[in-house]
N, C-alpha and C positions, 0 to 999 in steps of 0.2 A: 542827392546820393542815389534813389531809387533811379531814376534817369541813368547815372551812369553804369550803374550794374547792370540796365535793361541794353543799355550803349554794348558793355560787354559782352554779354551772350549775343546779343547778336552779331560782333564782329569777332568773336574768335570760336564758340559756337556754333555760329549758324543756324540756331536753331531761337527760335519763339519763346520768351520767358516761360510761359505757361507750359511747354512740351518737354523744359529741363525736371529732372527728377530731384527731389530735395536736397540729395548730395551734392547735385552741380549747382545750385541755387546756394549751399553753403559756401563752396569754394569761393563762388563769382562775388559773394561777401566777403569772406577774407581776403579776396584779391582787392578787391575796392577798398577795402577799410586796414588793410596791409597786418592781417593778423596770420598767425601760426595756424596751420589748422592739422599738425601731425599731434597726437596724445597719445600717451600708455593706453595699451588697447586689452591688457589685463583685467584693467581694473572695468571696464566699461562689461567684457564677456563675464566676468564672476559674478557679476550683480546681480541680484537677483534668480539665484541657483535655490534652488530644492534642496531637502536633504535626500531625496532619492536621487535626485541627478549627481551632489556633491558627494553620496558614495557609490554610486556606479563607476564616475567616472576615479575614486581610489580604489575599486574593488577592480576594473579592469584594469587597472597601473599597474598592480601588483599580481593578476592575474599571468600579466607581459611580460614578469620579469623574470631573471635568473633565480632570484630566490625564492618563488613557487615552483619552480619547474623543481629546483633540488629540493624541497621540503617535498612535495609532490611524492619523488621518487623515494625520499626516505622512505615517508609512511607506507608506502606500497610493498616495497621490498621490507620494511617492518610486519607490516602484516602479514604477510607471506610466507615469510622466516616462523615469526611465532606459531600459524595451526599449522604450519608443515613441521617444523622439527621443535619446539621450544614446550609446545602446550603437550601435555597427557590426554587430555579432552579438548580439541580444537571447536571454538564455538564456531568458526567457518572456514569447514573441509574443502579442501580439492573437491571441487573445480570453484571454490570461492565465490561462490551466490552472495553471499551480503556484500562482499569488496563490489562485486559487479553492479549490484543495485546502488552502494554509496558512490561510485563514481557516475554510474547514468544520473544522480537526484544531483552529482556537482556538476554534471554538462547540462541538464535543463535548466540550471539555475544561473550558472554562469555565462549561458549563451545570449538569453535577452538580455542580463546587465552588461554586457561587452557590447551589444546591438546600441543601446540604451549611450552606450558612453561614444561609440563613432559617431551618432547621430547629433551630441553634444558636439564633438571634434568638426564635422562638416559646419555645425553652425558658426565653429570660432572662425572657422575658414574663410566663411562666409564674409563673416563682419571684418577679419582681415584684410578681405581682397577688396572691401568696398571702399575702404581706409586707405590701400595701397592708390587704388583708383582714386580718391578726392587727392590725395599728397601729388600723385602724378600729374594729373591735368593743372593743379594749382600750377606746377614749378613749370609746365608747358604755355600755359596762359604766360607767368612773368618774363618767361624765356621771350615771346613770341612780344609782350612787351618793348622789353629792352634791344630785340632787334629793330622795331619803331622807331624807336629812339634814336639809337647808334646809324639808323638811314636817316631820320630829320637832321641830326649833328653832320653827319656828311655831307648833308645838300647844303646846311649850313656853310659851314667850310669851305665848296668850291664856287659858290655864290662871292665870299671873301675874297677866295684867292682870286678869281678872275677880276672883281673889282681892284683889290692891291695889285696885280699885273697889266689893267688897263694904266691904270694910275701910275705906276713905276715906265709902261710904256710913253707915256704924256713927257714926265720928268724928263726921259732919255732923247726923245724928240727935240724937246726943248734944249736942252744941252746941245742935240745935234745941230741943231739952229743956231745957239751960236757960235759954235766953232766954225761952224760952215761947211761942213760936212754933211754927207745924210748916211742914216742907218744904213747899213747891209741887211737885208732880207734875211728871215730865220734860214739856217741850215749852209748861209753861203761862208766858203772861206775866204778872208780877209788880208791871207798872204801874197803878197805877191814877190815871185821868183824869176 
């Protein structure tokens, strides 16, 4: 079996067992031992998450979305409303220094957990596109396979058929022999007017 995977990567490859990287060295197994090698790619990127990574990456989800942007603006426009017109004593007057500082401590805070969670997002990518790549070259190898194939069954074949049309020519001679006639040459017409 190692023989024929080494068989493999060298003919459709090209390359030296030992020069393939452990992805192509899976494939060229699944190809020789005719296994599936696509799998939920979910389950493999969750594994093994932090609980830091596993809330950055819902702390920047919901950062993203519509329903922080309007709660967002609620609270803003709440605040705003209450020390400008609501409170008798505004705890933070025009020009709104504490609003201004509670949103600078939400952009410092929320800038590295959003960093933190693309940096997560490139590595799914990552493993995605390596996955993309074993699934591809797999069904390139079989392809590349069955083209093999489908040329040795054709050589088959016209190997047959010129053998059955020597042989169908033998029988037709013979025949011509005894009637006492001979064949006409391919292509001639045999009418005469």
């Amino acid at each position: 079996m190692e023989t024929e995977i080494r068989d493999l990567a060298h003919k459709h490859m090209r390359t030296p067992w030992e020069r393939l990287t452990e992805g192509e060295k899976l494939v060229l197994h699944a190809v020789a031992k005719r296994l599936h090698i696509s799998r939920p790619m979910h389950k493999e990127i969750d594994e093994g998450l932090t609980f830091g990574q596993h809330m950055a990456d819902r702390i920047a989800n919901f950062g993203g979305s519509w329903t922080f942007i309007g709660s967002f603006f609620f609270v803003l426009f709440a605040w705003i409303a209450l020390n400008s017109f609501a409170l008798f004593h505004p705890y933070d007057p025009y020009p709104y220094i504490l609003l201004n500082l509670l949103l600078s401590c939400l952009a410092a805070v929320q800038a590295p957990l959003i960093l933190m969670s693309q940096n997560r997002q490139e590595e799914k990518d990552r493993i995605r596109a390596a996955h993309d790549y074993e699934v591809n070259l797999k069904a390139e190898i079989e392809i590349m396979q069955l083209h093999e194939k489908i040329d040795t069954l054709r050589t088959q074949d016209i190997g047959r058929f010129i053998k059955l049309q020597e042989s169908q020519n033998l029988i037709l001679e013979s025949l011509a022999a005894r009637i006492g006639g001979s064949l006409p040459a391919a292509g001639q017409n045999n009418n005469k007017s």
